[in-house]
MARRO-527680 format. One record per residue: x, y negated, z negated of N, C-alpha, C in turn; residue in one letter; residue number from 0. Coordinates in Angstrom, 1 decimal, always signed. Layout:
<sedo n_px="X" n_py="Y" n_pz="Z" ca_px="X" ca_py="Y" ca_pz="Z" c_px="X" c_py="Y" c_pz="Z" mivo="A" vofi="NUM"/>
...
END
This chain:
<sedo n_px="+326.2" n_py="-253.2" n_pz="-147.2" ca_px="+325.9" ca_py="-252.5" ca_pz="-148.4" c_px="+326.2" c_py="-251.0" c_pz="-148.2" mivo="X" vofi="0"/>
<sedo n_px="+326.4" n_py="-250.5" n_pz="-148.9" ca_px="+326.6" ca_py="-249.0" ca_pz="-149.0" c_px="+325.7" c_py="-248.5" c_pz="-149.1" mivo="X" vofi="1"/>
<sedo n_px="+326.0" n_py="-246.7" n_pz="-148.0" ca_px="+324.4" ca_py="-246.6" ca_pz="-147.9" c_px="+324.3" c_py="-245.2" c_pz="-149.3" mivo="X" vofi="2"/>
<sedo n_px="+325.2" n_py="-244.5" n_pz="-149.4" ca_px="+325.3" ca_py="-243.9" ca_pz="-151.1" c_px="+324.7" c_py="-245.0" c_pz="-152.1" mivo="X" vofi="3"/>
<sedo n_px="+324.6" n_py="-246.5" n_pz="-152.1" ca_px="+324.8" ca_py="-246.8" ca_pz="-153.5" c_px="+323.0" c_py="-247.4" c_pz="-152.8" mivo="X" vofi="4"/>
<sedo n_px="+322.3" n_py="-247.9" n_pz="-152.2" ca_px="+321.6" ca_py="-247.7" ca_pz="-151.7" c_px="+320.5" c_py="-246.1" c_pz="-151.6" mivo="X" vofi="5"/>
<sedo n_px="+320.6" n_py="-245.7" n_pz="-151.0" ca_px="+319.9" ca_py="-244.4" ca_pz="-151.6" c_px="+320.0" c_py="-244.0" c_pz="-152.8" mivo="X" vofi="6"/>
<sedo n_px="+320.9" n_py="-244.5" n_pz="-153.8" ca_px="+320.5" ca_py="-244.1" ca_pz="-155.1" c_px="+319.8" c_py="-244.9" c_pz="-156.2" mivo="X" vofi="7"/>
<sedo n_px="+319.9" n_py="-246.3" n_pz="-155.0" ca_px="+319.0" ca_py="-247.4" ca_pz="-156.1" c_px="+317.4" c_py="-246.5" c_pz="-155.7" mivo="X" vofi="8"/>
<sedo n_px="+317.2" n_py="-246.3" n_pz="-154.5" ca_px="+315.6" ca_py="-246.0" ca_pz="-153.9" c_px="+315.4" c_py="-244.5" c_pz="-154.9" mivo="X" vofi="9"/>
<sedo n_px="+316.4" n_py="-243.7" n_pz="-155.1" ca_px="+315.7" ca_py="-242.4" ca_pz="-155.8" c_px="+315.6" c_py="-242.7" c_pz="-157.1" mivo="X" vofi="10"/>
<sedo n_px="+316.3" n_py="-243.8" n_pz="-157.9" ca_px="+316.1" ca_py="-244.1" ca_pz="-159.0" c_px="+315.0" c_py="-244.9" c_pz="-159.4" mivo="X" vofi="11"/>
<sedo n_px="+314.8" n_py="-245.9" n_pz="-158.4" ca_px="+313.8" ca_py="-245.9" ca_pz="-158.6" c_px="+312.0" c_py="-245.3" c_pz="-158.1" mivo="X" vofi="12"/>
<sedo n_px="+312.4" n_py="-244.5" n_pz="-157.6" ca_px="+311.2" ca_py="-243.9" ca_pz="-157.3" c_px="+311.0" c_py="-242.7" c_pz="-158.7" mivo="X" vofi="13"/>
<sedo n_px="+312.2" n_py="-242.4" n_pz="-159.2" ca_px="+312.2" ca_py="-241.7" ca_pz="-160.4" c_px="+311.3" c_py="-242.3" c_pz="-161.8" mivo="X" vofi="14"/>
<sedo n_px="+311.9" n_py="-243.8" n_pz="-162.0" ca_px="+311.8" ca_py="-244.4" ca_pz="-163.0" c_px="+310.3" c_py="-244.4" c_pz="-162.7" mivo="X" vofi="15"/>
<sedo n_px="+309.2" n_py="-244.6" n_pz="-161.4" ca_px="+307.9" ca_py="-245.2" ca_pz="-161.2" c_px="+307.4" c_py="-243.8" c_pz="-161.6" mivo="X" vofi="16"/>
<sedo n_px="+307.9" n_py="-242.5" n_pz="-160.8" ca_px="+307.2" ca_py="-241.6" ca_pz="-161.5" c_px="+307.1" c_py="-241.2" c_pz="-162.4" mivo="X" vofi="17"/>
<sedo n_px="+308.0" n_py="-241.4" n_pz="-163.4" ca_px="+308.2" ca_py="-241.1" ca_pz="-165.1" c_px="+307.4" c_py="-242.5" c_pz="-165.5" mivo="X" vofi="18"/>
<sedo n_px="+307.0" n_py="-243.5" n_pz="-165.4" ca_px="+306.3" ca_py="-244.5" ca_pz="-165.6" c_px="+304.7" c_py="-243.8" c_pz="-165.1" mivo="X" vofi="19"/>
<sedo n_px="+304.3" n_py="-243.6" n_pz="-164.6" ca_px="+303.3" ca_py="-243.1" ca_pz="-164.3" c_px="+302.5" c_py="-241.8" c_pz="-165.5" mivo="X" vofi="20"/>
<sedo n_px="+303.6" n_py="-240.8" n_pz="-165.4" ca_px="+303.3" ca_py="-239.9" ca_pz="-166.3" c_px="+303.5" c_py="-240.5" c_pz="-167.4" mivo="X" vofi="21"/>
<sedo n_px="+304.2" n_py="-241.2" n_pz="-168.1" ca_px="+304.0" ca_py="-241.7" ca_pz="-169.4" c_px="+302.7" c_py="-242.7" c_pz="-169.4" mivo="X" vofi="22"/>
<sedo n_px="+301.9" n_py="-243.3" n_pz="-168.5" ca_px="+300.8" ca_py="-243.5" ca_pz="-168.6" c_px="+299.9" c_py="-242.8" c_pz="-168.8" mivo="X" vofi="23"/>
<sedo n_px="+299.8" n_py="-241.5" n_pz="-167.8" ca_px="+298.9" ca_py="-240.2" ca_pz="-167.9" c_px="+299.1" c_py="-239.6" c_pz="-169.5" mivo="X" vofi="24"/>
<sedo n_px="+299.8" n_py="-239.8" n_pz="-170.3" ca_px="+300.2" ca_py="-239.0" ca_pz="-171.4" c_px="+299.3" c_py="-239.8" c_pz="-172.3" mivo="X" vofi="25"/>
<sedo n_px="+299.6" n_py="-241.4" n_pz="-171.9" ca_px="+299.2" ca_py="-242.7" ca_pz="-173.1" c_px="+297.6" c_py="-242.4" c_pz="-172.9" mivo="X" vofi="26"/>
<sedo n_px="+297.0" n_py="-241.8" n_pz="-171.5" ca_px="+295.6" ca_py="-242.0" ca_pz="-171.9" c_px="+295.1" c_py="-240.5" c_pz="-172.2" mivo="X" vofi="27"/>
<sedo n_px="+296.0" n_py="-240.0" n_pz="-171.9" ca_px="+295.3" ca_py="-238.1" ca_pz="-173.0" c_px="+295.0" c_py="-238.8" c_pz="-174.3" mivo="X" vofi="28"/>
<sedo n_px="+296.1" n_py="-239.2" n_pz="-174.9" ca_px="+296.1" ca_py="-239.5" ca_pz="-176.8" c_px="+295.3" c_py="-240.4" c_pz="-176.8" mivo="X" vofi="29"/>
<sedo n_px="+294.6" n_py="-241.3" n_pz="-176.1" ca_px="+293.5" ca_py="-242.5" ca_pz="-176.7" c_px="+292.5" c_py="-241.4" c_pz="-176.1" mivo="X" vofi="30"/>
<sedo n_px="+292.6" n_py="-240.5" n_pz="-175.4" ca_px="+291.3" ca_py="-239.5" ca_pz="-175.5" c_px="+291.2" c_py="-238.7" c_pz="-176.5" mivo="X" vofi="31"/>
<sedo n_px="+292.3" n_py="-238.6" n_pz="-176.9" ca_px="+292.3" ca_py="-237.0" ca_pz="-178.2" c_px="+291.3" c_py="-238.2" c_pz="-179.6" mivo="X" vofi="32"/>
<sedo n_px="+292.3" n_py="-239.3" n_pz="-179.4" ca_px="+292.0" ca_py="-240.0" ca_pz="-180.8" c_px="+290.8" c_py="-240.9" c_pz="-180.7" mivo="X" vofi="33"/>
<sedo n_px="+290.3" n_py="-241.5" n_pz="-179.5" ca_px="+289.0" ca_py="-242.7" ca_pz="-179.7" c_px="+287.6" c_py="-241.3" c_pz="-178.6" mivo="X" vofi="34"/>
<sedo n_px="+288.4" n_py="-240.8" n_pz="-178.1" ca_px="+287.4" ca_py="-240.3" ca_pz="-177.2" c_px="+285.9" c_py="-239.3" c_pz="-177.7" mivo="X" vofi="35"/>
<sedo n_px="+285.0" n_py="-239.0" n_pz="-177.1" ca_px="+284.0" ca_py="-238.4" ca_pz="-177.9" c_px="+284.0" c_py="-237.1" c_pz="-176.7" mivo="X" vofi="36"/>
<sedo n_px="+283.9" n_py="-236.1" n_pz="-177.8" ca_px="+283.8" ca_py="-234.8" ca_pz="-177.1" c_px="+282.3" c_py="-234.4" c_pz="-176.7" mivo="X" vofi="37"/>
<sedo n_px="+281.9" n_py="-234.1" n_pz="-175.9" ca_px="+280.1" ca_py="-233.6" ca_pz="-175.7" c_px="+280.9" c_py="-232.3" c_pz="-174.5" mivo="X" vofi="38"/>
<sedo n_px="+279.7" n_py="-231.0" n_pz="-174.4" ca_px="+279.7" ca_py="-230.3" ca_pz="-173.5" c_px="+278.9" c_py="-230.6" c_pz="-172.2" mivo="X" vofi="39"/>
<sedo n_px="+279.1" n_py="-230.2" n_pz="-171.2" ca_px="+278.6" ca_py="-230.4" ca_pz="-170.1" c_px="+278.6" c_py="-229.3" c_pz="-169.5" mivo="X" vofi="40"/>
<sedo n_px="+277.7" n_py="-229.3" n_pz="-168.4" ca_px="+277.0" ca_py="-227.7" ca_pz="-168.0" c_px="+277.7" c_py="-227.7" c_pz="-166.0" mivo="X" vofi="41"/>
<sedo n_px="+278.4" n_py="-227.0" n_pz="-165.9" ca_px="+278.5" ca_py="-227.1" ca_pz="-164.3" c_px="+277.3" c_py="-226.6" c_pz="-163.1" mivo="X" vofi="42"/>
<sedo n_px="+277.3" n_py="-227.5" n_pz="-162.6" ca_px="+276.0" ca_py="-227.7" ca_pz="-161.1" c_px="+276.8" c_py="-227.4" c_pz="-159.9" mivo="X" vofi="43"/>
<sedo n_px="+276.2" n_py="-226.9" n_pz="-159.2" ca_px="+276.3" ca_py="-226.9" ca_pz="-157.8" c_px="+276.4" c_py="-228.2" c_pz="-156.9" mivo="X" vofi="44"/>
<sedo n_px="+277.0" n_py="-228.5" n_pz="-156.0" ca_px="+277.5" ca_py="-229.7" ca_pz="-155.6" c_px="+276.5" c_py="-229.7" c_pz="-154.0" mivo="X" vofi="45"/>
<sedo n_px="+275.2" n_py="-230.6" n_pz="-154.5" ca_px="+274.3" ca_py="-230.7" ca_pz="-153.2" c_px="+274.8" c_py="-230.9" c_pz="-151.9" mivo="X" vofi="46"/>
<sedo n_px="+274.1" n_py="-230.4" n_pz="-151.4" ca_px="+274.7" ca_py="-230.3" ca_pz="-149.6" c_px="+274.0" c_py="-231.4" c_pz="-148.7" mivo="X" vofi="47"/>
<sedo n_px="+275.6" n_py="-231.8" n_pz="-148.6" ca_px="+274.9" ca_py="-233.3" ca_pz="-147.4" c_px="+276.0" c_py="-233.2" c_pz="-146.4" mivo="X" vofi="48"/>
<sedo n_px="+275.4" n_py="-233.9" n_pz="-145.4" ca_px="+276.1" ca_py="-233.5" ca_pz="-144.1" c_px="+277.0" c_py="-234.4" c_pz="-143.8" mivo="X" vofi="49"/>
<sedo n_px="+278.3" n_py="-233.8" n_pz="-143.2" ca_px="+279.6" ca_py="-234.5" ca_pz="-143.6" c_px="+280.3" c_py="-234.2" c_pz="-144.5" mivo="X" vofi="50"/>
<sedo n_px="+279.5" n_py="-233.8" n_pz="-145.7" ca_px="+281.0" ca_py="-233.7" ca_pz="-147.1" c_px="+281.3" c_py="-232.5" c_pz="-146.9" mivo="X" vofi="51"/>
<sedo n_px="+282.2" n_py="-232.1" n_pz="-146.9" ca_px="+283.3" ca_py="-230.9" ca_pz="-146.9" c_px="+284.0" c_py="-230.4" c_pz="-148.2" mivo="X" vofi="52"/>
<sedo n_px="+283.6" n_py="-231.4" n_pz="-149.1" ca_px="+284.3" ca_py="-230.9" ca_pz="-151.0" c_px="+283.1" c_py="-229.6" c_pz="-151.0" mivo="X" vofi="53"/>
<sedo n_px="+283.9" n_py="-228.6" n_pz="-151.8" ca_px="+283.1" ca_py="-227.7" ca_pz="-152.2" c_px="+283.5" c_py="-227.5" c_pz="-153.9" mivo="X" vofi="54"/>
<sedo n_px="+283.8" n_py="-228.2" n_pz="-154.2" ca_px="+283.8" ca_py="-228.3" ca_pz="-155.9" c_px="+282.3" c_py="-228.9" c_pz="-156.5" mivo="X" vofi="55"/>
<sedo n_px="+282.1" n_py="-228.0" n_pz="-157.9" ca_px="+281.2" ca_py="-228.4" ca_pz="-158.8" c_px="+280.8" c_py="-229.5" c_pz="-159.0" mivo="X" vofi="56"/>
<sedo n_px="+279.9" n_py="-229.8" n_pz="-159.5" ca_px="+279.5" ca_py="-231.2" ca_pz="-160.4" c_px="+279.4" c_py="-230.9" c_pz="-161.6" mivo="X" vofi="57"/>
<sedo n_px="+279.9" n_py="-231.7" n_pz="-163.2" ca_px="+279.6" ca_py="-231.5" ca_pz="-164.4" c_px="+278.4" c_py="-232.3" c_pz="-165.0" mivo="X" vofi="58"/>
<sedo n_px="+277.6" n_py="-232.2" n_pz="-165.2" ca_px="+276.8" ca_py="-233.0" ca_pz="-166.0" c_px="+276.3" c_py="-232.8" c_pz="-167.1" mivo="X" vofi="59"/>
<sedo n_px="+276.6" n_py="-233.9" n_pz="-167.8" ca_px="+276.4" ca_py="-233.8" ca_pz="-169.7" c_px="+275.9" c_py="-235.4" c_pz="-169.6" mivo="X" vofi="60"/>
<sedo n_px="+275.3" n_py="-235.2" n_pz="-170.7" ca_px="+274.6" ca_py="-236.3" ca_pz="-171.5" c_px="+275.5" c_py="-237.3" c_pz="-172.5" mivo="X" vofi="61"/>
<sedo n_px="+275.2" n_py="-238.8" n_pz="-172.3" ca_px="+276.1" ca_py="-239.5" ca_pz="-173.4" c_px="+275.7" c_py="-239.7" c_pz="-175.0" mivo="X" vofi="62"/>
<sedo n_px="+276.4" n_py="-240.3" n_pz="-175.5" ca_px="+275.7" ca_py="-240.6" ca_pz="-177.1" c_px="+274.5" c_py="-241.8" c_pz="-177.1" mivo="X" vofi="63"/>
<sedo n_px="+274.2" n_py="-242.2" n_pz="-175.6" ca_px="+273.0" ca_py="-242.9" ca_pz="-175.8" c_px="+272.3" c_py="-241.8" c_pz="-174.9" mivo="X" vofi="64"/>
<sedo n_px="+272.0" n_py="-241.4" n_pz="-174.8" ca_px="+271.1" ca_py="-239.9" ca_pz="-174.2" c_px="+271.0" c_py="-240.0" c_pz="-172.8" mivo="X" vofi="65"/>
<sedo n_px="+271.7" n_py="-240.8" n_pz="-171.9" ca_px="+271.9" ca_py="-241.0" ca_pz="-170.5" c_px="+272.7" c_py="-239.7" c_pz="-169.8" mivo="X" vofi="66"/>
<sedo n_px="+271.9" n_py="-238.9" n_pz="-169.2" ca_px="+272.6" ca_py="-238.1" ca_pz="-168.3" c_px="+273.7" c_py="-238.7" c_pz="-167.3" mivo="X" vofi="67"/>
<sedo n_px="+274.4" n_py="-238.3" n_pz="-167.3" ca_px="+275.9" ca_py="-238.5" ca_pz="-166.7" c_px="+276.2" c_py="-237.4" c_pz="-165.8" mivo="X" vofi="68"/>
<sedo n_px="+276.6" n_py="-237.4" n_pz="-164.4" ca_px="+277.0" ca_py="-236.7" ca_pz="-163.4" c_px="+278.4" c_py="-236.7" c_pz="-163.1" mivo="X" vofi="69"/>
<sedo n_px="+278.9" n_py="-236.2" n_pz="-163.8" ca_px="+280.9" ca_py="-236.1" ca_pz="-163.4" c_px="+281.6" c_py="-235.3" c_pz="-162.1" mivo="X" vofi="70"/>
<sedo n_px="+282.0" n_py="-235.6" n_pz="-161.2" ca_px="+282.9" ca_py="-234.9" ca_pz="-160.3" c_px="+284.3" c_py="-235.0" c_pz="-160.7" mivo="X" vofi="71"/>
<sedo n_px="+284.6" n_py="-233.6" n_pz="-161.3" ca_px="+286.6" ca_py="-233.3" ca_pz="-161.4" c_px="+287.0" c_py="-233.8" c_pz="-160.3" mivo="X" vofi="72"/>
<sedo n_px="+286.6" n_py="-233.6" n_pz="-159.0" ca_px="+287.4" ca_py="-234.2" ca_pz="-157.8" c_px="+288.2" c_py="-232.5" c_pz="-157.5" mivo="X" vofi="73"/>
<sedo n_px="+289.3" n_py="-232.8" n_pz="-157.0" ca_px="+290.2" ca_py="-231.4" ca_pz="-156.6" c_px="+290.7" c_py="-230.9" c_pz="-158.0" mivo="X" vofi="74"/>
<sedo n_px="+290.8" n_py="-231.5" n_pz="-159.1" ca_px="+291.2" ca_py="-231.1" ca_pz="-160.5" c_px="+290.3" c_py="-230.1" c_pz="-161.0" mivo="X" vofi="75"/>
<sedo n_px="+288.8" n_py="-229.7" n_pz="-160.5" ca_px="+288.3" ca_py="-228.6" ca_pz="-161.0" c_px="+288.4" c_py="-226.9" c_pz="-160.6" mivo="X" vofi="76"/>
<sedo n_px="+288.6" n_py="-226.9" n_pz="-159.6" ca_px="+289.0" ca_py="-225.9" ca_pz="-159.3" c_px="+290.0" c_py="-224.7" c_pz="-159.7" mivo="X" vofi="77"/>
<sedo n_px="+290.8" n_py="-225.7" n_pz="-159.6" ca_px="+292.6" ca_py="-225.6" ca_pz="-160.0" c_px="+292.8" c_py="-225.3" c_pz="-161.2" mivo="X" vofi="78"/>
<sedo n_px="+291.9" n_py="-226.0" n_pz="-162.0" ca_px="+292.8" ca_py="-225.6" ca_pz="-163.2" c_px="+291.5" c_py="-225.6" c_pz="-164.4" mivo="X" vofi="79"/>
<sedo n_px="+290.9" n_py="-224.2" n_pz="-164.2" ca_px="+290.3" ca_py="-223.7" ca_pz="-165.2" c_px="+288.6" c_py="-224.0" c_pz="-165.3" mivo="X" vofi="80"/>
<sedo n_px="+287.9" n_py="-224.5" n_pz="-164.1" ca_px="+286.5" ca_py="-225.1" ca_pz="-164.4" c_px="+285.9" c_py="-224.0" c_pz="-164.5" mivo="X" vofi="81"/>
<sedo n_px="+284.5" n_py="-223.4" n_pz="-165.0" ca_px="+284.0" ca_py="-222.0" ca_pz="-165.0" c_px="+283.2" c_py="-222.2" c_pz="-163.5" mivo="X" vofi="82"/>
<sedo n_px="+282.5" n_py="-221.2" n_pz="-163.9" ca_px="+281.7" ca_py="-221.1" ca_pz="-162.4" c_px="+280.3" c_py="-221.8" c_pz="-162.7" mivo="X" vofi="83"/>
<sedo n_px="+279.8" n_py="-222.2" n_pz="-161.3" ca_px="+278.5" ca_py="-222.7" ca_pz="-161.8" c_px="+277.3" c_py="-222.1" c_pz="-162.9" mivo="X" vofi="84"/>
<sedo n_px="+277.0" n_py="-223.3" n_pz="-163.8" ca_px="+276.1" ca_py="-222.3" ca_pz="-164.7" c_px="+276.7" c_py="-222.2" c_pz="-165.9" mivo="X" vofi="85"/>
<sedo n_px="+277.9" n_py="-222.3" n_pz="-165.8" ca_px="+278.7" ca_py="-222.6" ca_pz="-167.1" c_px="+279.0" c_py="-223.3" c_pz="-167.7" mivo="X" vofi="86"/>
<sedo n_px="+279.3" n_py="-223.3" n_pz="-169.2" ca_px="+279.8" ca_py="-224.8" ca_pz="-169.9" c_px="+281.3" c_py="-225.1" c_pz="-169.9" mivo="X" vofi="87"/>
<sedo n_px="+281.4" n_py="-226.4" n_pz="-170.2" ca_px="+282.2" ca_py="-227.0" ca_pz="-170.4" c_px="+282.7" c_py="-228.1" c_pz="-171.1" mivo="X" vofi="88"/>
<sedo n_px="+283.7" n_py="-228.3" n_pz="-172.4" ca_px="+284.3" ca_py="-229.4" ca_pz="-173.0" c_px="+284.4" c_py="-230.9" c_pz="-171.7" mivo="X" vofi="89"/>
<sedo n_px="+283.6" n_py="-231.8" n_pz="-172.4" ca_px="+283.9" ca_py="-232.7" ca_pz="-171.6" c_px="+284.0" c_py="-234.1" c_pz="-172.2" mivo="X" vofi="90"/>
<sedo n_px="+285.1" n_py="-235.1" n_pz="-172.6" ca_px="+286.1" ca_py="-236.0" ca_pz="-173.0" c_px="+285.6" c_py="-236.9" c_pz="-172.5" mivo="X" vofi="91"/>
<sedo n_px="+285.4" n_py="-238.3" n_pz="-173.3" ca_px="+285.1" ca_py="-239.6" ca_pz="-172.4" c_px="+285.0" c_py="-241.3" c_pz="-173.5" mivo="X" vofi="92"/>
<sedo n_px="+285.8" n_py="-242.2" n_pz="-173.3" ca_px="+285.5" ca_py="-243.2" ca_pz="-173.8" c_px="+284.3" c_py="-243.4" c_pz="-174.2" mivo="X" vofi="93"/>
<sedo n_px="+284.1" n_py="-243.8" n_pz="-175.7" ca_px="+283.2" ca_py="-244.3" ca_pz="-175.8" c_px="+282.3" c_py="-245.9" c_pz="-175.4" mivo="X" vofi="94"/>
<sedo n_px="+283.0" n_py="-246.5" n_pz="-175.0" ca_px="+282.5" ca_py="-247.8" ca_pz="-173.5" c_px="+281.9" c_py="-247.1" c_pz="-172.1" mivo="X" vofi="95"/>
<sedo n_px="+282.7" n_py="-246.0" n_pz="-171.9" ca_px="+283.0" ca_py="-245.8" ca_pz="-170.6" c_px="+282.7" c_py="-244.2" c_pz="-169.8" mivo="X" vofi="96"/>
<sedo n_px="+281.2" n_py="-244.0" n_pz="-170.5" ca_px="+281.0" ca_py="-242.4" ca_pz="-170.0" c_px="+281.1" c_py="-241.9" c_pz="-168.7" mivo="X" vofi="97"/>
<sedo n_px="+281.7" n_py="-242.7" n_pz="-167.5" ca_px="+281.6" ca_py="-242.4" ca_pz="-166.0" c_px="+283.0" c_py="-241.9" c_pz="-166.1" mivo="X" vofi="98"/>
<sedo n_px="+283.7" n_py="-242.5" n_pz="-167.1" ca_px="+285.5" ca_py="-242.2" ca_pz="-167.0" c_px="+285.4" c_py="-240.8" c_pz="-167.8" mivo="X" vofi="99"/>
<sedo n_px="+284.4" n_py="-240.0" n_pz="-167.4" ca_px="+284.9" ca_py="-238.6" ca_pz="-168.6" c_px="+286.0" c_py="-238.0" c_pz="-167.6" mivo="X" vofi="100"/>
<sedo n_px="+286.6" n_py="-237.0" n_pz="-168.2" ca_px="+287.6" ca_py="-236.1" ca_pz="-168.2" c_px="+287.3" c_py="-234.4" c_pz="-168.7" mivo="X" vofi="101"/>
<sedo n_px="+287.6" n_py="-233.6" n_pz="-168.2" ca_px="+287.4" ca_py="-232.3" ca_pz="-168.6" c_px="+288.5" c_py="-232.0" c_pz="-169.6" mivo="X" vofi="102"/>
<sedo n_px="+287.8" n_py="-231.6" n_pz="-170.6" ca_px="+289.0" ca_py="-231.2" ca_pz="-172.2" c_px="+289.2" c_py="-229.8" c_pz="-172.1" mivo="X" vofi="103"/>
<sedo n_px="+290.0" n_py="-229.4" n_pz="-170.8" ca_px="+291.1" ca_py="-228.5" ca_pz="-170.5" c_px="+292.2" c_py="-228.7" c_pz="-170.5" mivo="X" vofi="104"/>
<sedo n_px="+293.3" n_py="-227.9" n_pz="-171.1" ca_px="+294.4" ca_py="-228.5" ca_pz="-171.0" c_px="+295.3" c_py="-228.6" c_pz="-169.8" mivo="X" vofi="105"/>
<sedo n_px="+295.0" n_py="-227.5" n_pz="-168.6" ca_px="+295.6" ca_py="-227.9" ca_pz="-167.8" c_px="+295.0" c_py="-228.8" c_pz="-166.9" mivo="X" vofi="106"/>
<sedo n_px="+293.4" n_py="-229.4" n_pz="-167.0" ca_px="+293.3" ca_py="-230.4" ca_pz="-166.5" c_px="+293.7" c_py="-231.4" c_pz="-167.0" mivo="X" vofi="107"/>
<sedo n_px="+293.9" n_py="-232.5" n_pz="-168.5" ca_px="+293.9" ca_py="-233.3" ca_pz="-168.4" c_px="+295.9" c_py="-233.7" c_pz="-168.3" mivo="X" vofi="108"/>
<sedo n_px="+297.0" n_py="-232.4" n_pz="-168.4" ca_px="+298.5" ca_py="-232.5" ca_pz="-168.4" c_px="+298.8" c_py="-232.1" c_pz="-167.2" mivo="X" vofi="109"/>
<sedo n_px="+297.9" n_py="-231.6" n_pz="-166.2" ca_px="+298.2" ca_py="-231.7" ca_pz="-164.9" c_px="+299.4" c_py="-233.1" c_pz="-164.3" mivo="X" vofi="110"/>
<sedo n_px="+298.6" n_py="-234.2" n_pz="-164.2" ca_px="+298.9" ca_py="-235.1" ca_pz="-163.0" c_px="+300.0" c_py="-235.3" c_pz="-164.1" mivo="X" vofi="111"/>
<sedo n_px="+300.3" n_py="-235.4" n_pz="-165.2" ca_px="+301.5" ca_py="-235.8" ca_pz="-166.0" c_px="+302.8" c_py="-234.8" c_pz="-165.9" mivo="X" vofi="112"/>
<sedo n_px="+302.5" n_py="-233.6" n_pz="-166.1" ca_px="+303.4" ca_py="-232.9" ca_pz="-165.1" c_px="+303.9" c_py="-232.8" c_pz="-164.3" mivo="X" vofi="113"/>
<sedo n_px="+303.3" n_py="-232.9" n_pz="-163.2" ca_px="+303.4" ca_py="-233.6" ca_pz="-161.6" c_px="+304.3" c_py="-234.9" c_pz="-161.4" mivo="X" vofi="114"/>
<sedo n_px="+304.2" n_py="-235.7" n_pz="-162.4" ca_px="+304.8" ca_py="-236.9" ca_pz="-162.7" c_px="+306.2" c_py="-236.7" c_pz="-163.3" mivo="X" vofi="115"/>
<sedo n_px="+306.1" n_py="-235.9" n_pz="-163.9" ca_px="+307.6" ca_py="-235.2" ca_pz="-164.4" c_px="+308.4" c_py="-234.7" c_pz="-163.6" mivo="X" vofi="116"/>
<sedo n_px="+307.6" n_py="-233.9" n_pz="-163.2" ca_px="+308.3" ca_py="-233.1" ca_pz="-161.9" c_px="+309.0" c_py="-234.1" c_pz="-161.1" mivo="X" vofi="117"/>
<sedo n_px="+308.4" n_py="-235.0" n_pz="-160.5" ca_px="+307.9" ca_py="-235.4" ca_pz="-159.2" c_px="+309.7" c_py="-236.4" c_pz="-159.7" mivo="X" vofi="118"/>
<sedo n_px="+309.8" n_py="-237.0" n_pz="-161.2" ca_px="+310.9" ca_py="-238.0" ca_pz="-161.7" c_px="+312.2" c_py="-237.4" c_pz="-161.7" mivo="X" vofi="119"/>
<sedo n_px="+311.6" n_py="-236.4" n_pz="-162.5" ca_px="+313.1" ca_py="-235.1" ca_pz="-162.1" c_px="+313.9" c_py="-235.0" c_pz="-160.6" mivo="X" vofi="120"/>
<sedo n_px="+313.0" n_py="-234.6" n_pz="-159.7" ca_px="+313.2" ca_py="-234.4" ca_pz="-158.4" c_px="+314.4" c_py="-235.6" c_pz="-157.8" mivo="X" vofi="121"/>
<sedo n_px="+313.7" n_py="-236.7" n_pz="-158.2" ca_px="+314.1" ca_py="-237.7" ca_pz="-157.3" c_px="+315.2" c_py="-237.8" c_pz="-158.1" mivo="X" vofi="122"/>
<sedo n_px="+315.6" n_py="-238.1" n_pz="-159.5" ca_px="+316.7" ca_py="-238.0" ca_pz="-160.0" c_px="+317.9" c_py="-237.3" c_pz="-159.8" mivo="X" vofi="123"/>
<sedo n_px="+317.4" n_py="-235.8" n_pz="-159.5" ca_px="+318.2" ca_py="-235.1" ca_pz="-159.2" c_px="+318.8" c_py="-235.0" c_pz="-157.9" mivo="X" vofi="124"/>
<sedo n_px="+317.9" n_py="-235.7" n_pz="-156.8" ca_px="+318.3" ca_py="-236.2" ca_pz="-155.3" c_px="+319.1" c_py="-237.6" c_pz="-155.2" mivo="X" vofi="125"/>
<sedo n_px="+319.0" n_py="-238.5" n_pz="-156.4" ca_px="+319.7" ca_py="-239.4" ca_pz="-156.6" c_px="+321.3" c_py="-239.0" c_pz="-157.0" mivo="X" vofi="126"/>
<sedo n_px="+321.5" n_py="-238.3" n_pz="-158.0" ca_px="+322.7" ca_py="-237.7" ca_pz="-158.3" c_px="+323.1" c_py="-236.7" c_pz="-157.1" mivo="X" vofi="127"/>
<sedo n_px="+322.7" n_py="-235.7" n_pz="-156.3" ca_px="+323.2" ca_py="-235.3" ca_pz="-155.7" c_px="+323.7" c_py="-236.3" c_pz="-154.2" mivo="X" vofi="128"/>
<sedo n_px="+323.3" n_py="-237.4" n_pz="-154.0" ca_px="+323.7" ca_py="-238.1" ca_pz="-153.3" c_px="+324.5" c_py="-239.2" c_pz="-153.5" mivo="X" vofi="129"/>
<sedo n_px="+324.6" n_py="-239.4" n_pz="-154.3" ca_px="+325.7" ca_py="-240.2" ca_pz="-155.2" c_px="+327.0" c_py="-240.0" c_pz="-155.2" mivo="X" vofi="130"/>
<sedo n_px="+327.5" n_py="-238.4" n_pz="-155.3" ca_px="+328.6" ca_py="-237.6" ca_pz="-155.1" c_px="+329.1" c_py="-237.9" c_pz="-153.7" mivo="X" vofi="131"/>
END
């Protein structure tokens, strides 16, 4: 087999999975824009236990059945717009499914779909230039 026509099946398809990916990330913003329920959530300090090394926030807000709910953005809070402790925040979440909230920033929730663009472009673009 050819190894040009071969390296371009693998960037193509690494392309096609990352643009499949972000068009997932996209499909679940809009069932959050449109089924999801907005409530604010207050940012906490992330209790100190020995071993963890995350030094990001915790959000916690309340659901529509009055259950406090403890959210970690993970590395997504920092980065892209969480306030500082003490602060509020827009916070997004199925209504089945209050553990799956999401922070209703824009660069948090178009982040990883981005990334996913990026990421499809890239390889596309490494596919055609090795194609030549």
């Amino acid at each position: 087999m050819d190894v040009k026509l071969l390296l371009l099946t693998l960037c193509t398809g690494l392309g096609l999975g990352f643009l499949a990916l972000a068009v997932r990330q996209l499909a679940a913003v809009a069932r959050l824009w449109v089924r999801g329920l907005l409530v604010t959530g207050v940012v906490t300090p992330r209790p100190l236990v020995k071993g963890d090394r995350r030094r990001t926030a915790l959000v916690v807000f309340t659901d529509h059945l009055g259950r406090t709910i403890v959210f970690d953005p993970r590395a997504y809070g920092p980065l892209f717009g969480m306030p500082p402790t003490g602060g509020t925040v827009p916070v997004v979440y199925p209504r089945r499914r209050p553990t799956a909230a999401r922070l209703w920033i824009p660069r948090h929730l178009l982040a990883p779909a981005f990334g996913g663009f990026l990421s499809s472009a890239v390889a596309f673009v490494a596919g055609n230039m090795l194609a030549r």
